[in-house]
N, C-alpha and C positions, 0 to 999 in steps of 0.2 A: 504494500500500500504506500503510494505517495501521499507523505504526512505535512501539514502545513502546523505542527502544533507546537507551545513550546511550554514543558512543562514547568517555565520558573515561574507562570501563574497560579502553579498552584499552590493555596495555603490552606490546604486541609487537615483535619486533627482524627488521630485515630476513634473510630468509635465501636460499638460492640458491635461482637460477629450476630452476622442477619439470621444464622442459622444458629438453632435450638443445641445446645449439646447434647442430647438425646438423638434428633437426626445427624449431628453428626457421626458421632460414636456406631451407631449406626450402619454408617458408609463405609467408614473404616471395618468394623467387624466383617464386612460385606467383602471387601476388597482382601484383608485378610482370609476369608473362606477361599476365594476365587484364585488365591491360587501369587496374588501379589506381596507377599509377607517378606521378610527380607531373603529369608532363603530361594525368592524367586526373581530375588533385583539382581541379576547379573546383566553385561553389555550386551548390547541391541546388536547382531548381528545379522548379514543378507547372506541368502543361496538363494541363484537365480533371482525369481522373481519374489520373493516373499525376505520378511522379514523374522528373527527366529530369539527368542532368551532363553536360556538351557535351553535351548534342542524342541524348542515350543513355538508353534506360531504365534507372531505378535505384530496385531493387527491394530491399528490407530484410530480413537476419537479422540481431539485435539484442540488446543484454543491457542489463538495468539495473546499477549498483553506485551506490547515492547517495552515496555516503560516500566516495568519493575526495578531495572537496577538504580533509576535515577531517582523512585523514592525510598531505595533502602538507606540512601546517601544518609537520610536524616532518621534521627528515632523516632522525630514525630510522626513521622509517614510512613515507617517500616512497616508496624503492623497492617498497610495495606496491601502488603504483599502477600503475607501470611493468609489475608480476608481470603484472594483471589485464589490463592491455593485449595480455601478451605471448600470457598465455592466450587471449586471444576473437579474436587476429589465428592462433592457432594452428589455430584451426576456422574460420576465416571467417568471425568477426562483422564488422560494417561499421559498425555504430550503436549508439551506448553512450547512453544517458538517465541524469544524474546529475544532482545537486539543485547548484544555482548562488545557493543561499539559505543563512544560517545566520544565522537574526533572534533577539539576545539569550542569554544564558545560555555555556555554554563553548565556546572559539574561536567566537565569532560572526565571522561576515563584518559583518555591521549590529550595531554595539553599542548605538546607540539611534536614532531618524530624523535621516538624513543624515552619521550618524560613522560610520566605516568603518575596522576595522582592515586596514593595509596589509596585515601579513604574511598575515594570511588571502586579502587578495586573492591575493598573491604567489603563494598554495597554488593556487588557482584557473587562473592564469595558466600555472602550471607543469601542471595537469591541461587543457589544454587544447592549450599544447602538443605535449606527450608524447602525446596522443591521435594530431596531427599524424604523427608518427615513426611509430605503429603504423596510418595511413593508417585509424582509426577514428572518425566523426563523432559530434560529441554535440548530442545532444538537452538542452536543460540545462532544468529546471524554476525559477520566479523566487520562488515561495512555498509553503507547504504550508496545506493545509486544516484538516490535522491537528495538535495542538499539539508534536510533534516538530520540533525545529527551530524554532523560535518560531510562524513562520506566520502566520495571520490572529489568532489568540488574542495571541500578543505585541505585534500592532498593535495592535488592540483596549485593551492593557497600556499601552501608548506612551499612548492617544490618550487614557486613564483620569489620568496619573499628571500629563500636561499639561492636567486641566479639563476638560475635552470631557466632555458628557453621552452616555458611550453603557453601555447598559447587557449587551448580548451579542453574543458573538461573530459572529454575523453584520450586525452594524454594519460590519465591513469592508467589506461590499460597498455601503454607504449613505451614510455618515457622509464629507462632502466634504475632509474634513483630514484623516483616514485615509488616505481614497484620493490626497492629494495626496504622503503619507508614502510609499506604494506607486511613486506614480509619478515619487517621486523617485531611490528606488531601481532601478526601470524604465532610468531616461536614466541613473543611474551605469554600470549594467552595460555595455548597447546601446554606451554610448561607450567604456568602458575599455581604454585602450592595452595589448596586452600586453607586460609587462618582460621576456618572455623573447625574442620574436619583434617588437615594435614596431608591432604589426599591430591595429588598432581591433577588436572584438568584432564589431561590426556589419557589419565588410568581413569578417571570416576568413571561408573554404569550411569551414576543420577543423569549423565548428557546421551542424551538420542544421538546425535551428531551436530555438525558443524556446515554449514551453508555461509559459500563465499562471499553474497553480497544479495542484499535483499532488492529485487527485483531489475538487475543488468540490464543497459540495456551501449549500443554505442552507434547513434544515432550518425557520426559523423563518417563510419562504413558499412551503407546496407549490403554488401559483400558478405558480413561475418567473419572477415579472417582477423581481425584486430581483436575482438573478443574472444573466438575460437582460441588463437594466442593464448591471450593473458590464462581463462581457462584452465590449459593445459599445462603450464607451466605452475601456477597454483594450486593445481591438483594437486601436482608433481610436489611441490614443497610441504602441504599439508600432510602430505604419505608419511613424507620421509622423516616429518618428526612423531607424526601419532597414524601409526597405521590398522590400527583399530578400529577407531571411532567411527562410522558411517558419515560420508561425505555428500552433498549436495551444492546444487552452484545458486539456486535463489530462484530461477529466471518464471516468468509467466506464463512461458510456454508456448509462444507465437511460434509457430512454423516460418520456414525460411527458402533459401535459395538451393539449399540443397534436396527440397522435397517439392517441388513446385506444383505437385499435381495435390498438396495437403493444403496449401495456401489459402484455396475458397471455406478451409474450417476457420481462419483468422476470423477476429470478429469485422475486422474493416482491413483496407489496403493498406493502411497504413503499419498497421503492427506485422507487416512482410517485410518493412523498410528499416526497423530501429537495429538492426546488427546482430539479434537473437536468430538462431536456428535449433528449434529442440530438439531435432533426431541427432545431427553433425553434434552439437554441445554435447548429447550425454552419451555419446560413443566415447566422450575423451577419458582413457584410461584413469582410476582413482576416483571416478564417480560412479558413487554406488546406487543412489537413486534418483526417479526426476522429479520435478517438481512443478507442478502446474496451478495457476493462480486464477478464479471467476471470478468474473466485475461485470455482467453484462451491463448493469445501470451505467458504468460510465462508458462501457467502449462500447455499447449501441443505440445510436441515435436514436430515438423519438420512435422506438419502438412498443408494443402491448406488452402487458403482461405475460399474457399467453409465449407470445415471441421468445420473452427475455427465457422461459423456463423452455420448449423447446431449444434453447441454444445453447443452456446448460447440460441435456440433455447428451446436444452432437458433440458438443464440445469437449464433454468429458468421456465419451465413450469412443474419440478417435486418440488422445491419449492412451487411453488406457489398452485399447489396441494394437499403440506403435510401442508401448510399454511391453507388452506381451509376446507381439509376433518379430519385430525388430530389434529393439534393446537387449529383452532380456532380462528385466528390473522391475525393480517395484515401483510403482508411481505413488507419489503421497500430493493433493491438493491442498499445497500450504497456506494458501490464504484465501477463504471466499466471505463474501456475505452481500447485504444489498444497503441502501440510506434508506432510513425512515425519516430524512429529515428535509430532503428534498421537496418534499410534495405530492412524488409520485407513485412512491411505493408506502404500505401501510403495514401495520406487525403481522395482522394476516397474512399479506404477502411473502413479506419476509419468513415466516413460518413455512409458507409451501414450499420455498426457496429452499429453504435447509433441509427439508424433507425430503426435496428433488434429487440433493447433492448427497445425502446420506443412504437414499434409497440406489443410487448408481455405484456409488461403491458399493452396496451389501449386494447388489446384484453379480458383481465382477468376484467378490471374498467368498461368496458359497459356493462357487467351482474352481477356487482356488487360483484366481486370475492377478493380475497384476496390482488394481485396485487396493494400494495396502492401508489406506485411510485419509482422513482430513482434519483440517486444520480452521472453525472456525473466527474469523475479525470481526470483533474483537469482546474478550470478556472482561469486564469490567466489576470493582467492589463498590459497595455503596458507599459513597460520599469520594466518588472518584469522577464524576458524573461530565464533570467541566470540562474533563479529556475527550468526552463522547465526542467522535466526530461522525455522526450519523450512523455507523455502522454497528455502535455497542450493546450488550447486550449485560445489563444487570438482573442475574437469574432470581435474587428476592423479590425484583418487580414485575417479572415476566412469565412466570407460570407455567405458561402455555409451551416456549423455548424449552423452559429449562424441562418440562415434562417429554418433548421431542431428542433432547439430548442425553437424558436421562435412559431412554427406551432404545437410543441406539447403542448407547456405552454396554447395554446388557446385552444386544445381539452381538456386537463383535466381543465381547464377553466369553461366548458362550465358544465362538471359533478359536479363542488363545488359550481355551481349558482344553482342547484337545491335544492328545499327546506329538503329533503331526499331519499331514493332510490324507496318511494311509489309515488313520484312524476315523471309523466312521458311527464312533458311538465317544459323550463325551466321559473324558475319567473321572468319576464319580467321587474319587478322594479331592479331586481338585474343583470342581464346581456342581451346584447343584439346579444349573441353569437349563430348561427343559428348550431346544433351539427348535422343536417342532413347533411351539405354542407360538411362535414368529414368523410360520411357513406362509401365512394366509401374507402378510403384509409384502413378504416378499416376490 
C-alpha cells in the first residue's frame, strides 16, 4: 500500500484491551489445542509449492499493521501493539506483515547509512517478541518503494547529499553505493540480537520471512531488467547471510514483458509499464514465494461492484495458476482490502470482498494448490483509529469482519492439523476441527 501517513500525529494513550479475558484465554487454549503450542513454533519452511512447520502444512490467514514498531518506540503506545496482537490471535490470524524499515525523518530506525538508533531498534525487538507470546509470525518488509518511510527516495537522499551522481529515484536499484547502503542495512537487520529474547533475527521461527521492499516498482525501465537486476543480486545477499528464512520481493504482481499474452489480467495498461514482471521476478533464484497485492478500488476506474469482485476473482486465480503450473511456489496475497471511506464502497461490501479473496484461496488449499494464504490491510487496535486510512479494520467495532475472519482462520485451521497432504483424515491429537462441517461453503 502507498501510504500518505505520518505517525508523529499520533498522541494516543494506552487503554484496556477491547476483549474480555475470558474470550481471550479462550483463543489461546484454542490455539494451544490446535496444535500451535510452542512445541509446534519451529521455522516456516517451503517444498514446492506449499509451505511446511515440523513436516506440517502451514497455510496462512494474515493481517498487515506497518506501524507497530514506530509505536513501541514509546511506553505510552507500546501497549498498542500488544492490543493488535491480542486482537488477530482472537480470530486466528497467524501472520502479521509489518515494515522492519524507518529510513530518515521521525523515529527512524536508519538515521542516515549505517547509524542506527538503538531505541528504535529496541521498539522492533520488543515487536517481534511480543509477536512471539501471541504465537503470531511476521513477515517484516526491509524498505519501501514508496516515499513513506524514507524508502528508496531517502537512499536516493543519502547517496545525493554524499556526491554521488544520481539523479532519480530509481537509481536505487542501479547506483553500486546505494545498493551497498541497502545492503548494509540488509546484514544489520538478518544479524541483530534481540534485547528482549537474545535470539539473532536470522535464527528466530517468530519471523515468516523477509520481503525486499514493499510494493517495487521502476517506473523509469518498462523493460524490467533494472529491477530484475537489483532482484537478483539481493536475493543473492539475503541467502548468503540467513538462508533459512523464506524470502519474498514485495511486488503487486503486475504481469510484464516477458508474458505478454498475461498482460490483459493487469488491471489497466498501465501496470505492464512500471518495470514489474511477476513470472521473470520470481524465477530469480532465493525467492521462495510470490506475492501478489488486490486494490481493485484504486486501479479500476469507475467500475461496479459486481466488476470490482469479478476481477478479484481473475485476478487471483491466474496467479495462483502461474504459481502452480510455472513457478513452482506458493503464492501468499500480501496485501488486499477495499476504502470505506471513499464513498463508494460500504462495510457490506467490503465484507463480500474478503469473502471473495478468502473463499479463492480455500478453493486452491483443498487440493492442495499453490494458494498458500492472505494477508489482510489493515488491522487496527482501538484508539489507533487516526491511522485508518480507509482501508482498517477495528474487529471490536466490526462484528460482522471479525466473524468472517474468525471462520476462515478455523478452515485453514483445520488443513495445518493434518499431518501432510497424503493425509486425508485430520490427526485427532492435534485438532478437533470437523473440515466436512465447511464443505457446503466451499
Amino acid at each position: 500500500m502507498n501510504l500518505a501517513y505520518n505517525l508523529s500525529s499520533y498522541i494516543g494513550t494506552p487503554n484496556a484491551r477491547g476483549q474480555s479475558k475470558v474470550s481471550y484465554l479462550h483463543a489461546i487454549l484454542c490455539r494451544k489445542r490446535d496444535g500451535a503450542g510452542d512445541e509446534a513454533w519451529g521455522m516456516v519452511k517451503r517444498t514446492g509449492k506449499q509451505f511446511l512447520v515440523n513436516g506440517r502444512p502451514f497455510y496462512v490467514n494474515g493481517f498487515n499493521t506497518y506501524w507497530l514498531m514506530l509505536l513501541a518506540v514509546d511506553t505510552s503506545t507500546r501497549q498498542k501493539v500488544s492490543d493488535v496482537f491480542q486482537q488477530a490471535a482472537s480470530v486466528g490470524l497467524t501472520v502479521c506483515r509489518t515494515w522492519a524499515f524507518n529510513d530518515g525523518g521521525w523515529r527512524a530506525l536508519q538515521k542516515s547509512p549505517s547509524v542506527y538508533d538503538e531505541d528504535v531498534f529496541k521498539a522492533l525487538d520488543f515487536v517481534v517478541n511480543e509477536a512471539r507470546k501471541y504465537k503470531i509470525k511476521l513477515l517484516l518488509s526491509l524498505t519501501n518503494n514508496w516515499e513513506s518511510y524514507g524508502g528508496k527516495k531517502q537512499y536516493v537522499k543519502w547517496g545525493k547529499d554524499a556526491g554521488l551522481n544520481v539523479t532519480s529515484d530509481d537509481d536505487f536499484f542501479t547506483d553500486p553505493n546505494i545498493k551497498s547502503y541497502f545492503k548494509g542495512y540488509i546484514k544489520t537487520i538478518l544479524t541483530r540480537v534481540n534485547t528482549f529474547n537474545n535470539i539473532s533475527y536470522k535464527d528466530d521461527p517468530t519471523i515468516f520471512g523477509w520481503e525486499l521492499m514493499n510494493e517495487p516498482r521502476c517506473e523509469s525501465d518498462s523493460t524490467g531488467s533494472k529491477l530484475q537486476g537489483w532482484i537478483q543480486e539481493m536475493a543473492y545477499y539475503v541467502k548468503l547471510i540467513d538462508p533459512i528464512h523464506l524470502l519474498a520481493i514485495g511486488t503487486e504482481g503486475f504481469y510484464g514483458p516477458s508474458t505478454a499474452d498475461r498482460l490483459q489480467v493487469n488491471p489497466n495498461s498501465y501496470a505492464g509499464q512500471v518495470g514489474t514482471d511477476f513470472i521473470k521476478n520470481h524465477r530469480v533464484l532465493g525467492i521462495d514465494f510470490a506475492s501478489v497485492h488486490i486494490y481493485p478500488d484504486s486501479w479500476l476506474s469507475d467500475a461496479s461492484p459486481e466488476a470490482h469482485i469479478q476481477f478479484v476473482k481473475r485476478w487471483m486465480q491466474a496467479h495462483i495458476e502461474d504459481a502452480e503450473n510455472v513457478l513452482n511456489m506458493p503464492v501468499v496475497f500480501g496485501e488486499f482490502g477495499v476504502s470505506t471511506k471513499n464513498g463508494r464502497f460500504n462495510q457490506t461490501f467490503r465484507d463480500t470482498f474478503i469473502d471473495t479473496v478468502y473463499k479463492t484461496v480455500l478453493n486452491s488449499t483443498r487440493r492442495g494448490g499453490s494458494a498458500s494464504g492472505c494477508l489482510f490491510w489493515q488491522l487496527l487496535s482501538e484508539g489507533t483509529e487516526n491511522m485508518d486510512d480507509g482501508y482498517a479494520v477495528v474487529l471490536n467495532k466490526e462484528p460482522s469482519t471479525a466473524s468472517i475472519m474468525s471462520v476462515q482462520s478455523r478452515r485453514i485451521q483445520s488443513f495445518n492439523s493434518r499431518c501432510n497432504w497424503n493425509c486425508r483424515w485430520n490427526c485427532k491429537k492435534t485438532s478437533s476441527v470437523d473440515e466436512t462441517s465447511h464443505h457446503d461453503d466451499l
